[in-house]
Backbone atoms as SQL, in Angstrom:
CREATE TABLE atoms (id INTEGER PRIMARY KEY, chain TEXT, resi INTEGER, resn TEXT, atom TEXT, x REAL, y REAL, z REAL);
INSERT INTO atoms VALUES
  (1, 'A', 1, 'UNK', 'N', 0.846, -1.178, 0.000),
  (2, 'A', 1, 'UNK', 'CA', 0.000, 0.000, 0.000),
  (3, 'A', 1, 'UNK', 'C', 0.884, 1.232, 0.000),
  (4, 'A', 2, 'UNK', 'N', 0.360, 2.356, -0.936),
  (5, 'A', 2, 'UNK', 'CA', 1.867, 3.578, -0.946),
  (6, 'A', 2, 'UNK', 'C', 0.944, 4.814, -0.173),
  (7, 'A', 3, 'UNK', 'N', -0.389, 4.359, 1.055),
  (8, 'A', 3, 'UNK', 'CA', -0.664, 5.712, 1.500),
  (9, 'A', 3, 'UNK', 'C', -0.348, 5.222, 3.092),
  (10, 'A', 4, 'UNK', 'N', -1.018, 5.509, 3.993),
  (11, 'A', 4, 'UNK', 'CA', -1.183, 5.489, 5.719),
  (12, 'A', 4, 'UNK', 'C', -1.115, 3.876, 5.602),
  (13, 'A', 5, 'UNK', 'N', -0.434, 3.372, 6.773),
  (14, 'A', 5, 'UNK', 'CA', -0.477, 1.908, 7.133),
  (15, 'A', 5, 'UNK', 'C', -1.956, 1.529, 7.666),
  (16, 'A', 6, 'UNK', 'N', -2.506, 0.618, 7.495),
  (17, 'A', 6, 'UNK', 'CA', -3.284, 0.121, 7.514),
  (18, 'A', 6, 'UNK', 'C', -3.877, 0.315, 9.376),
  (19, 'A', 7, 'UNK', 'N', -2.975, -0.005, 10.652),
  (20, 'A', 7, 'UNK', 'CA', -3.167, 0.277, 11.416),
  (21, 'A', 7, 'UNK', 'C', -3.804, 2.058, 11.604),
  (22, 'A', 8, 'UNK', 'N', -3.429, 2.694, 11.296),
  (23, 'A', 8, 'UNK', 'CA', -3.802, 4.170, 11.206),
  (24, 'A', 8, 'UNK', 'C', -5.356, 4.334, 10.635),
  (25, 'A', 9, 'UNK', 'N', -5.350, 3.832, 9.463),
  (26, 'A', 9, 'UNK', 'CA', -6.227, 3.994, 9.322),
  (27, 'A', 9, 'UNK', 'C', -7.794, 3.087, 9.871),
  (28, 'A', 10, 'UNK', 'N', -7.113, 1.730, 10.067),
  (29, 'A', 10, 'UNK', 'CA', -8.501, 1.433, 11.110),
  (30, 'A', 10, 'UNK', 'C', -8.603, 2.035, 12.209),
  (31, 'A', 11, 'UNK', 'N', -7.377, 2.573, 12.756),
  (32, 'A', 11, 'UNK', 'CA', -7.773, 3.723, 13.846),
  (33, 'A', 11, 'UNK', 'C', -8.808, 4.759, 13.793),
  (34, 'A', 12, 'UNK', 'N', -8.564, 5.613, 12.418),
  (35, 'A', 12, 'UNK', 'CA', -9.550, 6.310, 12.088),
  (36, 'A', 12, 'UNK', 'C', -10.975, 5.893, 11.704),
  (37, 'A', 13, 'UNK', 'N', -10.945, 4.670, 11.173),
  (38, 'A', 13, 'UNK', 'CA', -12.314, 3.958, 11.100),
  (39, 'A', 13, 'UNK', 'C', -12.861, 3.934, 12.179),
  (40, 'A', 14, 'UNK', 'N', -12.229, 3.283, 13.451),
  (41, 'A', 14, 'UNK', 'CA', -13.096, 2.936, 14.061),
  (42, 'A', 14, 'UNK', 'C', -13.503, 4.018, 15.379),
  (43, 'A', 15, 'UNK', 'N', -12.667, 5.345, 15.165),
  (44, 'A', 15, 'UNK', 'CA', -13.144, 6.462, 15.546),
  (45, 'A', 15, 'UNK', 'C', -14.485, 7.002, 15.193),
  (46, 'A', 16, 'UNK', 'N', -14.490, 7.181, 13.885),
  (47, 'A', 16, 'UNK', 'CA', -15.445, 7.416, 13.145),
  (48, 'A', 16, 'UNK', 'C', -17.145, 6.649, 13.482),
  (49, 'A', 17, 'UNK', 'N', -16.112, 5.059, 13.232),
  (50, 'A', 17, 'UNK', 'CA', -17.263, 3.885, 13.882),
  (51, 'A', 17, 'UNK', 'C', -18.325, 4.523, 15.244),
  (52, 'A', 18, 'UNK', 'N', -17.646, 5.141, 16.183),
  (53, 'A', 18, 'UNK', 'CA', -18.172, 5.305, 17.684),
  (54, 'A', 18, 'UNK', 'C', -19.606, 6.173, 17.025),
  (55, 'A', 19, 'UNK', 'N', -19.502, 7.030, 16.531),
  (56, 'A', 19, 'UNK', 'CA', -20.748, 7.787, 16.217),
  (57, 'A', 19, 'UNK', 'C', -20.259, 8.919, 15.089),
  (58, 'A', 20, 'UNK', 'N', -21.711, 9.248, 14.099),
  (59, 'A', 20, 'UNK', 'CA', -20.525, 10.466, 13.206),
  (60, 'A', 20, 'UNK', 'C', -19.823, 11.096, 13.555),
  (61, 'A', 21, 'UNK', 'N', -19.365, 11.734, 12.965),
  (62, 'A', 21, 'UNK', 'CA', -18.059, 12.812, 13.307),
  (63, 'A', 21, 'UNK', 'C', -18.269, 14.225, 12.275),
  (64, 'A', 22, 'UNK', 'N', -18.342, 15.101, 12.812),
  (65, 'A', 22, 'UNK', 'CA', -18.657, 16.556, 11.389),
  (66, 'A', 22, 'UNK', 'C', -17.226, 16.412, 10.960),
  (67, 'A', 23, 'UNK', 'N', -17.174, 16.464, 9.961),
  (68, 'A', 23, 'UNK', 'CA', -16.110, 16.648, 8.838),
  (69, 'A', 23, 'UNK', 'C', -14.855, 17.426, 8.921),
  (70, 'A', 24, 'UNK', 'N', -15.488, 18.894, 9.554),
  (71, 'A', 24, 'UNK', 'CA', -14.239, 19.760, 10.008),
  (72, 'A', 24, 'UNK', 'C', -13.919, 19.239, 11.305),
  (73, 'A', 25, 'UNK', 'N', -14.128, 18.163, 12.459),
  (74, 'A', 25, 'UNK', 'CA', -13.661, 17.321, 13.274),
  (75, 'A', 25, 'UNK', 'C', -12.042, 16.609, 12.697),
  (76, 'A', 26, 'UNK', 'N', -13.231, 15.933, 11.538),
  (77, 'A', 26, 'UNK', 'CA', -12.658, 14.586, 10.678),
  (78, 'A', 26, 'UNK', 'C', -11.154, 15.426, 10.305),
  (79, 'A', 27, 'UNK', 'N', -11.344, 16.130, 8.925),
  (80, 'A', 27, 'UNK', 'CA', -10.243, 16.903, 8.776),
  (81, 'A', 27, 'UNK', 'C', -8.780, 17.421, 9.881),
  (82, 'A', 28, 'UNK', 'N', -9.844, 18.406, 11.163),
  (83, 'A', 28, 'UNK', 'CA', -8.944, 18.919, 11.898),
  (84, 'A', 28, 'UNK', 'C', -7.738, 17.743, 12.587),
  (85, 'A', 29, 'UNK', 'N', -8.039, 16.329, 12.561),
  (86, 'A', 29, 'UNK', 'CA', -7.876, 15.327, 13.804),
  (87, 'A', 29, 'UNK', 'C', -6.974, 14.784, 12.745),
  (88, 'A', 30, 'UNK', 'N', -7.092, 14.232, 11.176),
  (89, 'A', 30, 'UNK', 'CA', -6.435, 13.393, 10.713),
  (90, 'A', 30, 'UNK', 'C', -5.754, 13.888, 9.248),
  (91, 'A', 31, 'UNK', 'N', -6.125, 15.022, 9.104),
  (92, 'A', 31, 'UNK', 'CA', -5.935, 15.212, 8.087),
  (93, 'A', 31, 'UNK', 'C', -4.080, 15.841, 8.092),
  (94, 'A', 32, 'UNK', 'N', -2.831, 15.683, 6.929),
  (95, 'A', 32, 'UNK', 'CA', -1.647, 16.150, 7.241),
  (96, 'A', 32, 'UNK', 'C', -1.347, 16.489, 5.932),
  (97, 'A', 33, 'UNK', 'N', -0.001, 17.190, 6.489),
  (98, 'A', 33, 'UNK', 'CA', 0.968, 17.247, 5.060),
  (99, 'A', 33, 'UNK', 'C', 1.842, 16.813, 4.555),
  (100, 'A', 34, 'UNK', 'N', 1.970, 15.728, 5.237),
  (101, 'A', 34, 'UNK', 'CA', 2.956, 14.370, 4.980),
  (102, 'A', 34, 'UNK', 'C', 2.439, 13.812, 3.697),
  (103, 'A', 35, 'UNK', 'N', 3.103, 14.179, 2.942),
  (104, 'A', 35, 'UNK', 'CA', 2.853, 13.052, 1.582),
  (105, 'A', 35, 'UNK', 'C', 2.570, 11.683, 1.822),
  (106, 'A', 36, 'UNK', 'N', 3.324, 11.667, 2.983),
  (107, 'A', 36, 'UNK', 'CA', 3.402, 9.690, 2.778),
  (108, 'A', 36, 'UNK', 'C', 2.683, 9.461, 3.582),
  (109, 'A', 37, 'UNK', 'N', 1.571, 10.216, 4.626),
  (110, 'A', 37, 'UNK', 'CA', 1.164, 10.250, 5.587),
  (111, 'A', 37, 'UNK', 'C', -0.516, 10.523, 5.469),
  (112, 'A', 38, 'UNK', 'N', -0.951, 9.672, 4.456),
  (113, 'A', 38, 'UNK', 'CA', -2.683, 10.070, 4.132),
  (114, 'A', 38, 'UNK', 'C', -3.503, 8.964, 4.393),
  (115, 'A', 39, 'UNK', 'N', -3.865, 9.360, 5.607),
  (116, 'A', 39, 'UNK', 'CA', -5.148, 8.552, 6.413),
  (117, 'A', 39, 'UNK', 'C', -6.333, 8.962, 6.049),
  (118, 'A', 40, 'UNK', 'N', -6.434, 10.121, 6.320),
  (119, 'A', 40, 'UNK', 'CA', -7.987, 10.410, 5.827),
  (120, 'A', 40, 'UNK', 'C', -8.124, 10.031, 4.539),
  (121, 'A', 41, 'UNK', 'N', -7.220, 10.668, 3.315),
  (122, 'A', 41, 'UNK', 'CA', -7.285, 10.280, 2.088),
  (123, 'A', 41, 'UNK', 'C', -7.216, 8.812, 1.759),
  (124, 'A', 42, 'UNK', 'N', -6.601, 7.744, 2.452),
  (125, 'A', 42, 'UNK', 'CA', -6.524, 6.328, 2.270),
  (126, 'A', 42, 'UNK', 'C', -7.693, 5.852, 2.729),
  (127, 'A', 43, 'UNK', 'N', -8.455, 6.182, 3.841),
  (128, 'A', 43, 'UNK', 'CA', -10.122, 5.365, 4.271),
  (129, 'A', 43, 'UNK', 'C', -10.805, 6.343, 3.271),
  (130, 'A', 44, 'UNK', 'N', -11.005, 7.575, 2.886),
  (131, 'A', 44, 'UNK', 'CA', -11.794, 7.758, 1.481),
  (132, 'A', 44, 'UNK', 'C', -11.709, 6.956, 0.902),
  (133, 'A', 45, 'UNK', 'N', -10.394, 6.881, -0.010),
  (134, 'A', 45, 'UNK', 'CA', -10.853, 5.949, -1.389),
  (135, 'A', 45, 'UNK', 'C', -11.004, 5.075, -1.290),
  (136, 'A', 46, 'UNK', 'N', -10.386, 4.153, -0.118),
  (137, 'A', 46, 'UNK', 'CA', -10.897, 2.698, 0.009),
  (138, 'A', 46, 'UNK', 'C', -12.193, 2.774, 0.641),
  (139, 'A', 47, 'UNK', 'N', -12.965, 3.483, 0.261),
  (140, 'A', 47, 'UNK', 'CA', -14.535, 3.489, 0.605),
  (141, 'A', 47, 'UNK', 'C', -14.725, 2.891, 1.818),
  (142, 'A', 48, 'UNK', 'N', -14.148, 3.585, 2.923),
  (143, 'A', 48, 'UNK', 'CA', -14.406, 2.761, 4.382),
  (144, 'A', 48, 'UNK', 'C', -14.973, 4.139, 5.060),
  (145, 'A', 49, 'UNK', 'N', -15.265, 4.904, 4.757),
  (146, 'A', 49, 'UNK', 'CA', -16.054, 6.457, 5.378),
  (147, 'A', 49, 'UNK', 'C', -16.013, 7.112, 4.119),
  (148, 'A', 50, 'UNK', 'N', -17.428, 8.088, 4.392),
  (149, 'A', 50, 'UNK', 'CA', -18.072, 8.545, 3.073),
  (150, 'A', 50, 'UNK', 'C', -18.489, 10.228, 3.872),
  (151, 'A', 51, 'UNK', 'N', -18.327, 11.184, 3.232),
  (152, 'A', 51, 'UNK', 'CA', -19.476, 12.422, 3.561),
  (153, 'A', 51, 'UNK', 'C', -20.358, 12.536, 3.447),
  (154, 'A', 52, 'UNK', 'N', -21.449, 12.783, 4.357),
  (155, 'A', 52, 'UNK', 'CA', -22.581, 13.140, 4.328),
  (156, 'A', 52, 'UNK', 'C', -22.929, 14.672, 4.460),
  (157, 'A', 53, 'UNK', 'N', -24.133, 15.310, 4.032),
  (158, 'A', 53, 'UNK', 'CA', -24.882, 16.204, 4.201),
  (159, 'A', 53, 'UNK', 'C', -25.353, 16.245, 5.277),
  (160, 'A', 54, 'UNK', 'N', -25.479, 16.735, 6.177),
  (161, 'A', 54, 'UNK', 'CA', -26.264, 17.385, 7.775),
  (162, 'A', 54, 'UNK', 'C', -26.863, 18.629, 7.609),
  (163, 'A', 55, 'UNK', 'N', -28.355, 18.432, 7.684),
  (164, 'A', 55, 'UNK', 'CA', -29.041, 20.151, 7.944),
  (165, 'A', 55, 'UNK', 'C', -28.242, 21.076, 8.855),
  (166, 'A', 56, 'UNK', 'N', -27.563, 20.444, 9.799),
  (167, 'A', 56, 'UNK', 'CA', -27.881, 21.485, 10.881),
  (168, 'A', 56, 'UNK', 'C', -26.461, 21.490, 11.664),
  (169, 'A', 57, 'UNK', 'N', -25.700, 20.352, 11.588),
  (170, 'A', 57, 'UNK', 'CA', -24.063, 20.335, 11.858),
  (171, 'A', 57, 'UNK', 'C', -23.123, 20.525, 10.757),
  (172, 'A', 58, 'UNK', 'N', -23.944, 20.307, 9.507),
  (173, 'A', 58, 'UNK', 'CA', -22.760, 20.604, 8.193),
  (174, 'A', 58, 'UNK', 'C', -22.790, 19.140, 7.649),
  (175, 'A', 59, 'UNK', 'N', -21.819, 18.966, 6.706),
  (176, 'A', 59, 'UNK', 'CA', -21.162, 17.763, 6.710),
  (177, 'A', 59, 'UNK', 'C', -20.959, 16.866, 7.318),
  (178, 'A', 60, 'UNK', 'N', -21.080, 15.308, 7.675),
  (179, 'A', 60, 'UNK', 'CA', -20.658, 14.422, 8.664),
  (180, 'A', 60, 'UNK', 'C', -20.256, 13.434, 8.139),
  (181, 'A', 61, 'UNK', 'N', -19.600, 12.703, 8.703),
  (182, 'A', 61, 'UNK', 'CA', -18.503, 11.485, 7.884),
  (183, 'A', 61, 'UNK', 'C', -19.101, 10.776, 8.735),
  (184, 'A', 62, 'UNK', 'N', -19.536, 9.754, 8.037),
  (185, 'A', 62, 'UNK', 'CA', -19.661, 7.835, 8.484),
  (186, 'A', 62, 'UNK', 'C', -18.908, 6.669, 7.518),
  (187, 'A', 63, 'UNK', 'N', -19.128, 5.825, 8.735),
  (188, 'A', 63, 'UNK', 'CA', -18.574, 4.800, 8.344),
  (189, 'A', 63, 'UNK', 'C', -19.108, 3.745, 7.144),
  (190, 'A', 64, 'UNK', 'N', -18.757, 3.355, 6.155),
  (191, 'A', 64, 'UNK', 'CA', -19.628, 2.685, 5.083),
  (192, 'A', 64, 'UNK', 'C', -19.372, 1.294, 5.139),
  (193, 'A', 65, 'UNK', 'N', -20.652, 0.246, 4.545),
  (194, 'A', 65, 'UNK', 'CA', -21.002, -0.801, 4.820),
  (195, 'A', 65, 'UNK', 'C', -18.761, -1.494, 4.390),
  (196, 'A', 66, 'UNK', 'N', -18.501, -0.814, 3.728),
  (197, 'A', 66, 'UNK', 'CA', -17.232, -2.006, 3.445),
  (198, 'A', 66, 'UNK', 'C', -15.966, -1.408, 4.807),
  (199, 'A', 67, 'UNK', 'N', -16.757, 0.330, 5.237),
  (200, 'A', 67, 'UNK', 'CA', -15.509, 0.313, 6.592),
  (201, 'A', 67, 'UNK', 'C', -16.047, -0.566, 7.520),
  (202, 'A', 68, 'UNK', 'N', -17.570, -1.006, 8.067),
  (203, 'A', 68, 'UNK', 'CA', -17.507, -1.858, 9.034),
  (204, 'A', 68, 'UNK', 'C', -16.727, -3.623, 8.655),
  (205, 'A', 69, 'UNK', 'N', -16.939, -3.780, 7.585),
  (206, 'A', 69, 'UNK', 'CA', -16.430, -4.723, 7.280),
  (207, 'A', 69, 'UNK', 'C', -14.939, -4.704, 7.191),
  (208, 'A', 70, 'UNK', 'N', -14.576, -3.681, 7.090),
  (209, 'A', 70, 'UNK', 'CA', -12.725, -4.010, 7.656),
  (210, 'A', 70, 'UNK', 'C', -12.799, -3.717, 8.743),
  (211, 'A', 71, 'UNK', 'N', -13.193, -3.160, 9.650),
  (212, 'A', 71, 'UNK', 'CA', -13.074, -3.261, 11.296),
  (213, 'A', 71, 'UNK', 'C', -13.414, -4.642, 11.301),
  (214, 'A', 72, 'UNK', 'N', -14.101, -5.228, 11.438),
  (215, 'A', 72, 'UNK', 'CA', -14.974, -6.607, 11.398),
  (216, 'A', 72, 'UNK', 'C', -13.524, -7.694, 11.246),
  (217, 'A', 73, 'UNK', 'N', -13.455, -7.667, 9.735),
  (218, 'A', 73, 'UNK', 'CA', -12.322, -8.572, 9.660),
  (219, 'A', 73, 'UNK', 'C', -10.373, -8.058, 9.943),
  (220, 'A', 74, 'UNK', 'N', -10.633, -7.321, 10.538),
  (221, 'A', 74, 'UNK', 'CA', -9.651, -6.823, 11.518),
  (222, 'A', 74, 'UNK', 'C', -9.619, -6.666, 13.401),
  (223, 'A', 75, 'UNK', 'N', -10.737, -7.565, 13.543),
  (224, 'A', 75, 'UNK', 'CA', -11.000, -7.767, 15.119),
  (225, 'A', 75, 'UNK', 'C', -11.435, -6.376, 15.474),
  (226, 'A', 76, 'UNK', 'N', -11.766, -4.969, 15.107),
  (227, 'A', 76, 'UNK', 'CA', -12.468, -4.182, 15.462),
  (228, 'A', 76, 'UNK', 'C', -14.006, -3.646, 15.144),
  (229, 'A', 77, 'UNK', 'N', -14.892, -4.855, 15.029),
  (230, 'A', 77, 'UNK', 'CA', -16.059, -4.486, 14.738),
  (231, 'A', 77, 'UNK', 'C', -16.691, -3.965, 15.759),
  (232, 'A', 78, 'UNK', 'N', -17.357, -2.666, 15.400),
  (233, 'A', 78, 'UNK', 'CA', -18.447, -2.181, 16.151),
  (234, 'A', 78, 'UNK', 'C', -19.862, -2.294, 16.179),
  (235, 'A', 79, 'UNK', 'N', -20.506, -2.522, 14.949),
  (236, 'A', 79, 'UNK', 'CA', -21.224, -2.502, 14.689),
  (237, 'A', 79, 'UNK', 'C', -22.151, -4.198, 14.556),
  (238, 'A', 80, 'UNK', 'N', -23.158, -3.929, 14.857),
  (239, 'A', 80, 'UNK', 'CA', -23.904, -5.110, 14.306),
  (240, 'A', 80, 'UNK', 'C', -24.004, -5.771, 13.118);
């Protein structure tokens, strides 16, 4: 893999996992300028958290059916 190690980023999954998170959270907490250092950008594209629309908090990031499934088959499932 040439982005965030895999540990990092189920970290961030399963942050995310606990309950949404608003986006400028998401960003402020994981986001860097390490080239070699893209967590947020590595659970995007591997479609393991997605943005959502919120009336009333903004934006919110959850977790998507294939991030519970890598928590899951990584011994961190949260979800049912």
């Amino acid at each position: 893999m040439n982005g965030a190690p895999d540990p990092l980023v189920l970290d961030l999954v399963e942050w995310v996992a606990t309950e949404p998170r608003p986006y400028a959270d998401v960003l402020d907490r994981w986001r860097t300028s390490c080239p070699r250092l893209t967590v947020w950008e590595d659970a995007l594209d591997r479609g393991f958290v997605k943005r959502v629309p919120a009336a009333v908090q903004g934006a919110q990031v959850i977790v998507t059916k294939s991030g519970e499934k890598f928590l899951h088959d990584n011994g961190r499932g949260h979800r049912a």
